[in-house]
Structures are given as structure tokens and as C-alpha cells.
N, C-alpha and C positions, 0 to 999 in steps of 0.2 A: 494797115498794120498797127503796130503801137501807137503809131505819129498821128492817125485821124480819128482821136478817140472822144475828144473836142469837138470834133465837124460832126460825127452820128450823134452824137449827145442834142446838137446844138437841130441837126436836121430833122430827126424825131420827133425832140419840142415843137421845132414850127408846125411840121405837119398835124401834131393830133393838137394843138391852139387852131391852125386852120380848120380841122377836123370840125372842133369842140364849134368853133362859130358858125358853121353850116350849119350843123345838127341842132345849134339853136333858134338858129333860122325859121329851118325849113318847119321844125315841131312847131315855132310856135304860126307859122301861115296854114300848117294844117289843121290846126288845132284849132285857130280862128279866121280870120285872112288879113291881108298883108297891110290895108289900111286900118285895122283896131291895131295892128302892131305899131304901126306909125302912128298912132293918135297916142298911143299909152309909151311913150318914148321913154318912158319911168323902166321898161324894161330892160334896154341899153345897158341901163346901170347894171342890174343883174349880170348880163352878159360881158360887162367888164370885169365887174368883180370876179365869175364864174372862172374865166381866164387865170387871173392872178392864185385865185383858192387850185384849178390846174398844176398850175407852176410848181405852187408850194408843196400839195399831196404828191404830185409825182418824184421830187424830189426827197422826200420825206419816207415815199416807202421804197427809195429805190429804182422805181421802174425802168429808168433805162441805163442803167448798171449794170455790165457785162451782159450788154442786149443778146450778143450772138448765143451764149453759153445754155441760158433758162431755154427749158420749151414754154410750149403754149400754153398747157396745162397751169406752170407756175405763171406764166405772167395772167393770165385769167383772173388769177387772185389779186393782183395788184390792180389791175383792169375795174375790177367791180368796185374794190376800195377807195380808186378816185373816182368813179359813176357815184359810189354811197353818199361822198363828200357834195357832188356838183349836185345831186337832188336832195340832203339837208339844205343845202344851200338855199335853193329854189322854196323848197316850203317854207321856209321863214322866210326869204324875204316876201314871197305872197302872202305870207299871213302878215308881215307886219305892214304891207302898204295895204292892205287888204282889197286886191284882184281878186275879182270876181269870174272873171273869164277863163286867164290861162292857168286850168288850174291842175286839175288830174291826168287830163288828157295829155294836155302839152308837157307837163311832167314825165310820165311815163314814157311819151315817143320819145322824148328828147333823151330820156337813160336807156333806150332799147338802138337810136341810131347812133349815140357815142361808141355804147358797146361792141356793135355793127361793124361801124367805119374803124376804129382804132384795133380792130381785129384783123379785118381786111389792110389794112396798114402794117401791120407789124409782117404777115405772111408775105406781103409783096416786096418789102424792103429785103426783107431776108432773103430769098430769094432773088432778086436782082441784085443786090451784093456780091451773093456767092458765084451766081453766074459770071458777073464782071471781074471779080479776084482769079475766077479758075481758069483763066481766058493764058492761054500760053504767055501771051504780050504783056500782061500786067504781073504774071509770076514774078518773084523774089528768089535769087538762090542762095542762100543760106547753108554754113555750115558751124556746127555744133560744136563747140572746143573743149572738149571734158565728154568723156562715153562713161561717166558715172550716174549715180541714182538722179539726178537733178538733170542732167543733162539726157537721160533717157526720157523719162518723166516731160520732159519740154518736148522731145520729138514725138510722143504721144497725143501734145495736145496739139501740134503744128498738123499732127495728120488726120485729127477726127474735126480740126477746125478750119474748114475749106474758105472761111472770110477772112482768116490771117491773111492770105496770100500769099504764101510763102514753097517754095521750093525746094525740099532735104535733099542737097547733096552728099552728105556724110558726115560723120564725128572726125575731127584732129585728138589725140591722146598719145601718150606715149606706154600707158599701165594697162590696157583692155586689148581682150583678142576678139571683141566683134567685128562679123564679118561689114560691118558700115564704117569702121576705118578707111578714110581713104590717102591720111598722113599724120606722119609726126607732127608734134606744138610747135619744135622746130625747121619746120620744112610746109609751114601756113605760106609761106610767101610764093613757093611753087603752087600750090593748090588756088590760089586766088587768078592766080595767072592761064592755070592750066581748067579750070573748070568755074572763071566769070563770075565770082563768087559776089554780091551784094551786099550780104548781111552776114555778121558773125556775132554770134552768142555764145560767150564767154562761161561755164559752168566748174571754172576749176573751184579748187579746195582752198578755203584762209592763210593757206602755208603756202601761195603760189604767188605772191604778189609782186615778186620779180617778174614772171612770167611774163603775169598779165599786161606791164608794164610795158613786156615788149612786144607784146602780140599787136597790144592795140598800136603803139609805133607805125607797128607794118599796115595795121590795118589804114593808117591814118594817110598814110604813104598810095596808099588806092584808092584812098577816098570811101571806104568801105561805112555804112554804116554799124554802129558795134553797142553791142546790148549785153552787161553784166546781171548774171542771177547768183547774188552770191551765194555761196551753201551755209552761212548763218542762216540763213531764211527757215531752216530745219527749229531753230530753236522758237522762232514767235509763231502764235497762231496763225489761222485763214485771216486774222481780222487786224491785221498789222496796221500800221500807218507809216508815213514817210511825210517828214515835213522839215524846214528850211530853218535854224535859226541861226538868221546876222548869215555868216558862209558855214554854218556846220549843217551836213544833212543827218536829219535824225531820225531813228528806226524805232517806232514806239511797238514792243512787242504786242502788249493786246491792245486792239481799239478800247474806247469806253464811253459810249455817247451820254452818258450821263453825268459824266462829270463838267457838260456844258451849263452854265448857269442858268441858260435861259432856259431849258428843259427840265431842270432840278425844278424851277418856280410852276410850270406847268404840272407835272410830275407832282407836286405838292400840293397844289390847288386842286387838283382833284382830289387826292387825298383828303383833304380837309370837307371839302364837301359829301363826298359819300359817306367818311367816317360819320360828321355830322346828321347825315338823312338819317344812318342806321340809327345814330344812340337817342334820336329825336321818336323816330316815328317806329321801332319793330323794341326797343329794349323795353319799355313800359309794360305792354302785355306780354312778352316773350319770358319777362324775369318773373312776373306774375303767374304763368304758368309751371315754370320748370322748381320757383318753389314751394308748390303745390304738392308738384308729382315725386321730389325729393324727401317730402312729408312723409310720402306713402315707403315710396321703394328706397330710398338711401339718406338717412336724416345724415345731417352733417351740410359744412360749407356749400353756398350757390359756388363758386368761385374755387380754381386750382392754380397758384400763381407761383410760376418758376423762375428760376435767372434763367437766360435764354442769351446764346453769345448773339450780341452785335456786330464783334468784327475782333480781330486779334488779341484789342485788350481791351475790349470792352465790352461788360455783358446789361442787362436792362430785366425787370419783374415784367414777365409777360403775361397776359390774365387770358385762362381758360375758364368754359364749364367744366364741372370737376364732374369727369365719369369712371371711376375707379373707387373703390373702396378705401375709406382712411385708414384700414389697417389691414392689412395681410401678413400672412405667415408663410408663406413660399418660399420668401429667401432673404437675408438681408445684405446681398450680393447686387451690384447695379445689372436691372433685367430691362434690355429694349421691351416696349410693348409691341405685343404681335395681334395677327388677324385672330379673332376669338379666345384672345386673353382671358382667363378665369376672373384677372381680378376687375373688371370693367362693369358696370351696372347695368340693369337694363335698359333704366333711363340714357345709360351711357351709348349702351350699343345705337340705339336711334338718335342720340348726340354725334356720334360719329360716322354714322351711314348717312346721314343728313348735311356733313360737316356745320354741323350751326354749333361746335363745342369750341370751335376756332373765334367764330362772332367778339366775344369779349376783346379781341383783337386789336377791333377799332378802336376801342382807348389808347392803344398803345400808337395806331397809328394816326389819332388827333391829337396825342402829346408828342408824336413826330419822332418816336422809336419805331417806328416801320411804317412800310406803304402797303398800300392794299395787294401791290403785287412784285412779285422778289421771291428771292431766295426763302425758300423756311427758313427759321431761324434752330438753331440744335441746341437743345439742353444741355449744360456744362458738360457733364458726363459722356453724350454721346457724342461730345465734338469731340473729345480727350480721345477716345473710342479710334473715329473716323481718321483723326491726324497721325495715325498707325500705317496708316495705307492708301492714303491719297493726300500728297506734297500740298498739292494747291490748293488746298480747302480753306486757306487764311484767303485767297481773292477772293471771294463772295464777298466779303463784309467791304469791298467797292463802293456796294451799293445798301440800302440800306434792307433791311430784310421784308419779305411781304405773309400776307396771310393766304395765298397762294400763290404758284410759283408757276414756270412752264415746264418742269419737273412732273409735279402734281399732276397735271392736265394729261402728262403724257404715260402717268400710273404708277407714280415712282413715288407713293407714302409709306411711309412704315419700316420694319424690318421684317424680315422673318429667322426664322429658327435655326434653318442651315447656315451655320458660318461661313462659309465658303460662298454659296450662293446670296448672302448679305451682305458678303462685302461687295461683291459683282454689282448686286444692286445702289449700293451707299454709292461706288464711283461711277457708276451711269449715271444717278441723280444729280451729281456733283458738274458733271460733264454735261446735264441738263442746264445749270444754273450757270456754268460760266458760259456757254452760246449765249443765254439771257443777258449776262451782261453787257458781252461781245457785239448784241445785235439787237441791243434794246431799240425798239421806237414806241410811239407812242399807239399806234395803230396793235400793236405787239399785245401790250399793254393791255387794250382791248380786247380781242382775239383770246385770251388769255381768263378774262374778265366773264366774256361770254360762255366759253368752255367749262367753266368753273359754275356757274350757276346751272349749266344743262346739265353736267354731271350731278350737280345736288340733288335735283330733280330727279335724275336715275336711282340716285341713292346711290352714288361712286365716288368714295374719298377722295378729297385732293389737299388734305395739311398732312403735318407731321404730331 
């Protein structure tokens, strides 16, 4: 149930570290045999450290967080994300002691029988879990106190999740006429007595807290275990937090893993580096070319440089290639730019199919006004625009803004022309970028990074 969420957490680790140790094993006696393994005892260390880098990536992306709920499919993904981790691992440290032996082979088996066994692991557990919870003797009878949306909504998930272990015996309510009523809020104390009740989950409204008061009473009277969901829970996101200060319990509406310090410093250390590789090694002949070709097709500025919001009150010069014409006559009305805009150049079009118009970026994000990935940032204009019709468009500036986003990736640049149907797109964008917030890691991050460079390749926007 709720109570041994600690012990699978705790029983999973051990198993895929026991896993991870076999699999190291065995790769590396196949790979050579069992005495070059014992003579080069330098690999121990590997296989300790392997462990702890374990530890770290699984908790990092998740993995055994609400084990029962994901299928295989998703945890796959997590799955190969800590295999990617345990065989960087591997090739540097073989390269830096420089092992001559266990080298590709033993590599490989060893990510092909993690993946194996930690697959086989997760199906068995699951499995004898479920078996074991749905076993009559170890059911839970439980009843529901509130037949409202929260409280249906939870019988829902009691019943498609056969490893809760739990047992519906029916709603208490006093306001609903489903037929799963099986008594009044006042009249819990006969129902506990007459139907061996175990577990009650509380689901009333904020205005009940008399109630609740006495419910649990009764409850405490039979020893019953008792489980509140309050119906606040409607107002913060999936990615709430709950934590302890001094004796106050505190409900932080949206999560924010970024506002952790120590991932801000990572978070920025990359940034600093990549921004540096680009303005180092691609800006020298890339600015070389493009003011060649602006010679030809569009004389006027290399450079298109705007205020760009930061965050509620604060905006930053953000440096584009300029692919638009310095003057038009269309309108002197503020006009989103759309897909095959008149006024965009031709240099501009392959500026922007390519997204290499965004590039200039990087300055912005090695003087540490944005990161390589985040929220786009919206021109003054179209944030004024956006704040018409979607309330929470001030949290994005949480975090700091990037030059691609998980927005982007998922084809959410631009505007188009139908009002109605733009504004639909501006708040799925938006609802793109606050899960980004919500559920930043650093693997994310990546995943994100990657996406962004194949679509360049395809020739598929992903800035604004």
C-alpha cells in the first residue's frame, strides 16, 4: 500500500546493484577469463564506481518512482539511460588506464546483459507483487468517504491498480446517489463494524473539517488506518511537493528542480561550455559566409537584436541573424511572424529552416541571459499579446530562458494566421514549457539537445 513505498524503492536498488555486479562479472570472464580478471584487479574499481554512478542515474531519471504505474515501454527509456551512463563510464575508464583487453567486447556484453536482467527484473517483480496483493488474505477493505470527483477518481485508480491491495467496499457521503453508497458520514461507525473495514480515505471538501475531525475519531477508535486527499490538491499541479518545516507541513504547488543550487551550477557549466565550443570553433567561418551572402541577397545588418522578456520584469537584448527585410510596408501594426512570411529573405528562409538564425544565442547564453535549453524567450510584444489568454505565462521566467525548448521539439514554433487556432497553439506551447520546468533533469536537458540537432538536419524549426 502507501506504507511500503520505501521497502520497493529500497528492494529494486538492491536487486538491479546485484544485477549490475553479475552482469559485470560474467561480461568481463567472457570477454577474457576469470584469471586476467583477477590479475588486473584495477577493474574492481570500475565496478565499484559503476555501482554508485547506478545509484546516482537511477535516481536522477526516476526510475523507480511510481514503479507499478509506467509500462515497459516507458521504463525502457530509463533502462537504456542508465546502461548509456554505465558504458560512458566504462570507455573512459579504459581509456584512461589504458586496458588493452576488456575492451569492446566486454563493453557491449556487459550493456546487452544489464539490459537483459534488469528487464527480466522489473516483469517478475511486478508480477509476483500483484499476485501476492490479490491473494484474498492480504486484501485491504477500504472505504471511500466523499462519492465526489476526488473520491471517485481514487476508486479508479484502486481498481486498475491490483498492487495497491486494496479492497472497495463502498463511498460514505451524505450529497450523492451512487449506487456504491453504502452509508452516511454519520453512520461510518456501523459500517466499519458491519463490513471489517481496514482503511478509510477521507475525500471530503475544505469546508468539512469538522467532519473530518470526527470521522477520524471513530476511525482511531478501531484502530482503522486513515488516509486524507485533500480536494486543494485540484489547485497545484502533478508535480506538487510536500515537505516539513520545524512542525508546519508544506504543499509547494509546482515542483522546480532547478531552483536546486547544485544543478543550477551543472545546468551552467554546460552552458558555458557549449556556448564557448560554438562562438570558438562554427562563428568565425559561419559569420564569414552569411556576410557574403547578405552582400548579394539582403545588404543591411549581420545581426537582428531585440528586448526579449526574461521573466516578469525583466527583459535582456537578445542577438539573432537578421532574416527579414529592414523595411516593409505591410503594416505598421505589431504582426506575429508566420510560416512563409513575405517579409523574410531568402537567406532568411534557409536561416530559419536550418534554425542556425537562433545561433547568435550563444552570447546571450555565455553572458548567462539564457541557457542552451528552456523556455523560448517572447519579444516584448508578443508576451503583452500571450498574457491575454494564458494566466501563467509569468512562471516560465522560473527558469532562465533557452535557445530551444521541449516546446520546440515537440513543433510548437511560430504563430500562424488563424486567431483562434494561435491562440490554441501559444497555450499548448506554454503547457509545453511549464512540464519543462516541472520536470526538468538533466538527462531532459539532453534528450532535448539531441532532438534539436536532428530536426536541424531535417530542416524542422524549433525557435521562436
Amino acid at each position: 500500500m502507501f506504507t511500503n513505498r520505501k521497502s520497493t524503492y529500497y528492494l529494486n536498488l538492491f536487486l538491479d546493484l546485484l544485477l549490475l555486479n553479475v552482469c559485470f562479472v560474467v561480461a568481463a570472464v567472457v570477454s577474457q577469463n576469470l584469471d586476467i580478471l583477477l590479475d588486473r584487479n584495477y577493474m574492481f574499481i570500475l565496478l565499484a564506481v559503476s555501482n554508485f554512478v547506478w545509484y546516482f542515474t537511477s535516481n536522477v531519471s526516476s526510475f523507480y518512482e511510481d514503479f507499478f504505474i509506467h509500462s515497459y515501454s516507458y521504463q525502457l527509456i530509463n533502462i537504456f539511460k542508465n546502461i548509456a551512463a554505465q558504458i560512458v563510464l566504462a570507455v573512459f575508464f579504459i581509456f584512461l588506464v589504458k586496458e588493452d583487453l576488456f575492451t569492446r567486447n566486454f563493453i557491449l556484453l556487459y550493456g546487452f546483459l544489464l539490459w537483459l536482467t534488469v528487464s527480466v527484473r522489473i516483469q517478475v517483480i511486478k508480477k509476483i507483487t500483484v499476485k501476492y496483493k490479490s491473494k484474498k488474505q492480504h486484501l485491504k477493505n477500504v472505504i471511500i468517504i466523499g462519492a465526489g470527483e476526488i473520491g471517485k477518481n481514487f476508486l479508479k485508480l484502486i481498481t486498475d491498480r491490483k498492487d495497491l491491495g486494496f479492497n472497495f467496499l463502498g463511498f460514505a457521503d451524505d450529497n450523492s446517489n451512487d449506487d456504491k453508497i453504502i452509508c452516511k458520514i454519520n453512520e461510518i461507525e456501523d459500517a466499519i463494524n458491519k463490513y471489517a473495514v481496514d482503511v478509510a480515505i477521507i475525500t471530503l471538501s475544505l469546508d468539512s473539517s469538522n467532519e473530518i475531525e470526527q470521522i477520524i475519531k471513530v476511525c482511531n477508535k478501531h484502530a482503522l488506518r486513515v488516509h486524507i486527499i485533500p480536494d486543494y490538491f485540484r489547485f497545484v499541479s502533478k508535480k506538487y511537493q510536500i515537505n516539513m518545516i520545524a512542525d508546519f507541513p508544506i504543499i509547494t504547488v509546482r515542483n522546480e528542480p532547478l531552483s536546486e543550487a547544485h544543478w543550477q551550477f551543472v545546468k551552467r557549466t554546460i552552458d558555458i561550455i557549449l556556448s564557448s565550443l560554438v562562438i570558438i570553433l562554427i562563428f568565425p567561418w559561419l559569420l564569414s559566409v552569411l556576410f557574403i551572402l547578405n552582400l548579394f541577397y539582403s545588404r543591411g545588418p549581420l545581426f537582428f537584436i531585440q528586448d526579449r522578456v526574461r521573466d516578469a520584469e525583466n527583459s535582456f537584448r537578445c542577438f539573432k541573424f537578421r532574416t527579414m527585410r529592414l523595411k516593409n510596408n505591410f503594416s505598421d501594426k505589431f504582426i506575429p511572424t508566420f510560416k512563409d512570411d513575405p517579409r523574410i529573405t531568402k537567406v532568411g528562409k534557409w536561416l530559419r529552416k536550418t534554425n542556425l538564425d537562433e545561433l547568435p544565442q550563444v552570447i546571450n547564453v555565455f553572458k548567462g541571459e539564457m541557457s542552451i535549453v528552456g523556455p523560448r524567450p517572447h519579444p516584448k510584444a508578443y508576451n503583452e499579446l500571450y498574457k491575454l489568454f494564458v494566466d501563467e505565462i509569468n512562471i516560465r521566467g522560473w527558469v532562465k530562458p533557452g535557445i530551444t525548448g521541449w516546446a520546440q521539439v515537440h513543433g510548437y514554433r511560430g504563430d500562424v494566421k488563424n486567431e483562434e487556432e494561435n491562440k490554441k497553439r501559444i497555450k499548448k506551447r506554454i503547457e509545453y514549457d511549464l512540464w519543462y520546468i516541472e520536470n526538468w533533469t538533466l538527462w531532459l536537458d539532453i534528450q532535448i539537445m539531441l532532438l534539436t540537432f536532428w530536426q536541424m538536419i531535417r530542416g524542422k524549426n524549433t525557435g521562436i
